[in-house]
VEXPA-175092 format. One line per field, with one value per residue (C-alpha): residue number from 1; residue in three letters; x, y, z. Coordinates in pm, whole numbers, plus 50000, padded with zeros to 5 digits. Layout:
REM residues N
num: c(NUM,...)
residu: c(ALA,...)
xx: c(X,...)
yy: c(Y,...)
zz: c(Z,...)
REM end
This chain:
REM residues 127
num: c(1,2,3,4,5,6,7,8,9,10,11,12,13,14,15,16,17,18,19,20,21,22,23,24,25,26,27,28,29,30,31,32,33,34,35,36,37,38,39,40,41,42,43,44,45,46,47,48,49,50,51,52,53,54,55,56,57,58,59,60,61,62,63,64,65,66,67,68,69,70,71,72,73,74,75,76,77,78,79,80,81,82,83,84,85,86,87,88,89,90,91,92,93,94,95,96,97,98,99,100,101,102,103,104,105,106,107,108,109,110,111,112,113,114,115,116,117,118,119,120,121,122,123,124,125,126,127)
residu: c(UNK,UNK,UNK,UNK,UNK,UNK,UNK,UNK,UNK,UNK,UNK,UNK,UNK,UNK,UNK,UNK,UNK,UNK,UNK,UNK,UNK,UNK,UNK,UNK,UNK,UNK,UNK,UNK,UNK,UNK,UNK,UNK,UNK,UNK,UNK,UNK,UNK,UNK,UNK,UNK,UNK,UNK,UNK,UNK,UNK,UNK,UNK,UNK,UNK,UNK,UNK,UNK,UNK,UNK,UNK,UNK,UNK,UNK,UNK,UNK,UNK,UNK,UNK,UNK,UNK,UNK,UNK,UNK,UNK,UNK,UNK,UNK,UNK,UNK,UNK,UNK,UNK,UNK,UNK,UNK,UNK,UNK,UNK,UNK,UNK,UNK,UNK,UNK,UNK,UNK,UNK,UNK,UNK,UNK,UNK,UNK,UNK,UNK,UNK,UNK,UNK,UNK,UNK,UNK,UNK,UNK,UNK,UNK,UNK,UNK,UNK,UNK,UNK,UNK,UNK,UNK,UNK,UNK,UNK,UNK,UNK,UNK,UNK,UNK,UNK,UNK,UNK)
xx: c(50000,50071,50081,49971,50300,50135,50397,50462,50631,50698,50363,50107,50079,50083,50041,50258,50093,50349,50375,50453,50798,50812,50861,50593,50302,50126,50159,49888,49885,50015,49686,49649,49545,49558,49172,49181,49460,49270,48988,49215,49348,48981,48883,49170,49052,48691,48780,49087,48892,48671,48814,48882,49203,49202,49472,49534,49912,49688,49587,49253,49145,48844,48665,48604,48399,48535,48657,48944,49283,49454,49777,49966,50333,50516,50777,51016,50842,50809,50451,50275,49923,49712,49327,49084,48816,48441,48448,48746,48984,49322,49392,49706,49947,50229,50614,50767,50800,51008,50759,50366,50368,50556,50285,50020,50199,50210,49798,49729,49967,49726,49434,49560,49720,49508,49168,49312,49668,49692,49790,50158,50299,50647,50895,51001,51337,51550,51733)
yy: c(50000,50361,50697,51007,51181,51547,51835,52197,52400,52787,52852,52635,52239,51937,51591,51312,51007,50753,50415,50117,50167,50490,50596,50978,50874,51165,51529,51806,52149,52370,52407,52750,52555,52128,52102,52226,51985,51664,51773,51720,51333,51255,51381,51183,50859,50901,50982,50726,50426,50536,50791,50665,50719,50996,50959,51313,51173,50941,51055,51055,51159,50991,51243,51135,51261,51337,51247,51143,51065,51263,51144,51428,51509,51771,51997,51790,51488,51286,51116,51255,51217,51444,51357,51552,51541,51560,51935,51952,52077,51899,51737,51528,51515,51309,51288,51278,50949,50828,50544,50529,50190,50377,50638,50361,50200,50545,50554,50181,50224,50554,50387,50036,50297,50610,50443,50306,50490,50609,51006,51114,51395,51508,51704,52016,51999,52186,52448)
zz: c(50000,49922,50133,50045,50202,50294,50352,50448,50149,50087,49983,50157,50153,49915,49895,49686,49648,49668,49557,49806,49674,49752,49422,49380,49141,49170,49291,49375,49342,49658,49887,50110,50418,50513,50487,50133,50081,50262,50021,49739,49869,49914,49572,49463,49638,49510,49154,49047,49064,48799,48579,48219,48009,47791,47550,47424,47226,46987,46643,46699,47089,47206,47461,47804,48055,48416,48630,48400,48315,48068,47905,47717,47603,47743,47592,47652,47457,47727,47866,48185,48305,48503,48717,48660,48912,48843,48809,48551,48813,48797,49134,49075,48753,48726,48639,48307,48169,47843,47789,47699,47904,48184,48198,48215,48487,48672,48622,48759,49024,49134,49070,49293,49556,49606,49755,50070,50103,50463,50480,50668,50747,50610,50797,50646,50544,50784,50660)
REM end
């Protein structure tokens, strides 16, 4: 099982979801206060389980409704995902990965982790 590894940064707070591994699957966008960001894990939890792949790389896209995955290239030509929650809002994207069956792997490895991953707090780095 998974953790969704919830931390203090400049700004506000985040959450990486991170595999059993510990290997970051996902990352959210910087919250203003914790509740906002424990809304975000349990929109994250609700929606992975059933959001389809959107495949936004293939020649011809086929449209999805969200919640969804979206798989897209970035500049820098490699694969990433984001999750789109029920209301379009992104609420996790992903690393860059060389590989279309890496990216996959990155989306089943949310989907097995994210319903039952416990949360934990991360220390700060001290500085």
């Amino acid at each position: 099982m998974g953790t969704f590894a919830v931390k203090q940064v400049k700004n506000g707070i985040m959450f990486n979801l991170k595999a059993t591994n510990g290997q970051v699957v996902a990352t959210s966008e910087i919250y203003t206060t914790k509740r906002a960001c424990e809304n975000g894990i349990a929109s994250v939890r609700k929606n992975a389980a059933i959001a389809p792949i959107e495949d936004q790389t293939a020649e011809t896209v086929e449209k999805q409704k969200n919640p969804k995955f979206e798989i897209f290239t970035d500049k820098a030509g490699e694969f990433r995902f984001r999750l789109k929650a029920a209301n379009g809002e992104i609420i996790a994207a992903s690393q860059g990965y060389a590989s279309m069956k890496s990216c996959l792997a990155g989306i089943e490895s949310v989907k097995k982790n994210a319903p039952e991953s416990p949360i934990v707090e991360e220390e700060a780095p001290k500085a």
